[in-house]
Structures are given as structure tokens and as C-alpha cells.
N, C-alpha and C positions, 0 to 999 in steps of 0.2 A: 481507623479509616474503614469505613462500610462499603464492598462493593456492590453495588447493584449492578442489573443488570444493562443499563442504560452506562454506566460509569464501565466495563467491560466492552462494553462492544465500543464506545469510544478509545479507549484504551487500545484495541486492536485494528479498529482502523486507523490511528497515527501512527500504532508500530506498520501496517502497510504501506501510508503515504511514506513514510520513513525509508522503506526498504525497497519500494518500488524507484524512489531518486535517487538511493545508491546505486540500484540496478543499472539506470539511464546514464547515470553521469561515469559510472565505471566503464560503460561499454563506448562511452561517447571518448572517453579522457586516457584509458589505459588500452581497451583494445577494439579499437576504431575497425579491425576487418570484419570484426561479430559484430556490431552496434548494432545492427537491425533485428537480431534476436533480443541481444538485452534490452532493448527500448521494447520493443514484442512484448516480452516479461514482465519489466516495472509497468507497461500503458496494464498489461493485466493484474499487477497488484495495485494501479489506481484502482481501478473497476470492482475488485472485490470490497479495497475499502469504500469507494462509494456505497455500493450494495451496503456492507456494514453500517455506514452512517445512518443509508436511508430506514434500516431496518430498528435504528434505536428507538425506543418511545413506541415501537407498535406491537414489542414482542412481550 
């Protein structure tokens, strides 16, 4: 299995989508007084992975 760098940066941006909805749904489901930091947090590890996505194929 060859990674490139297009197969990498996907790669880390679904480990972000991934860890940005733990973020959300942890803060929403287990500790509802913080929720608006964690959802803060996961909205900003969407946003990195998007950045990541957009950046495959041009780097």
C-alpha cells in the first residue's frame, strides 16, 4: 500500500471529521454545561479538515 501524498492528507482529514464528532456529540451527550466549547472545537477540527481536503491534489 503506497501512500501518497493525496492518500495522506485524506487520511487526515477523516481522522479530523472523525474526532471533530466525537468532540460535538461528547460535549452535547455527556457534558451538556461545556457543550459550547466542545462543539467550538469539533466546528474547528471540521474546518481544519476541510482546509485538508481542499489542499489534496494541489500540494
Amino acid at each position: 500500500m503506497s501512500l501518497n501524498k493525496n492518500k495522506i492528507f485524506g487520511y487526515a482529514a477523516l481522522a479530523m471529521l472523525i474526532l471533530g464528532t466525537v468532540l460535538i456529540t461528547l460535549g452535547l451527550i455527556k457534558y451538556p454545561e461545556y457543550a459550547i466549547g466542545f462543539c467550538v472545537a469539533g466546528v474547528g477540527f471540521y474546518s481544519v479538515a476541510w482546509a485538508f481536503n481542499a489542499l489534496k491534489g494541489r500540494i
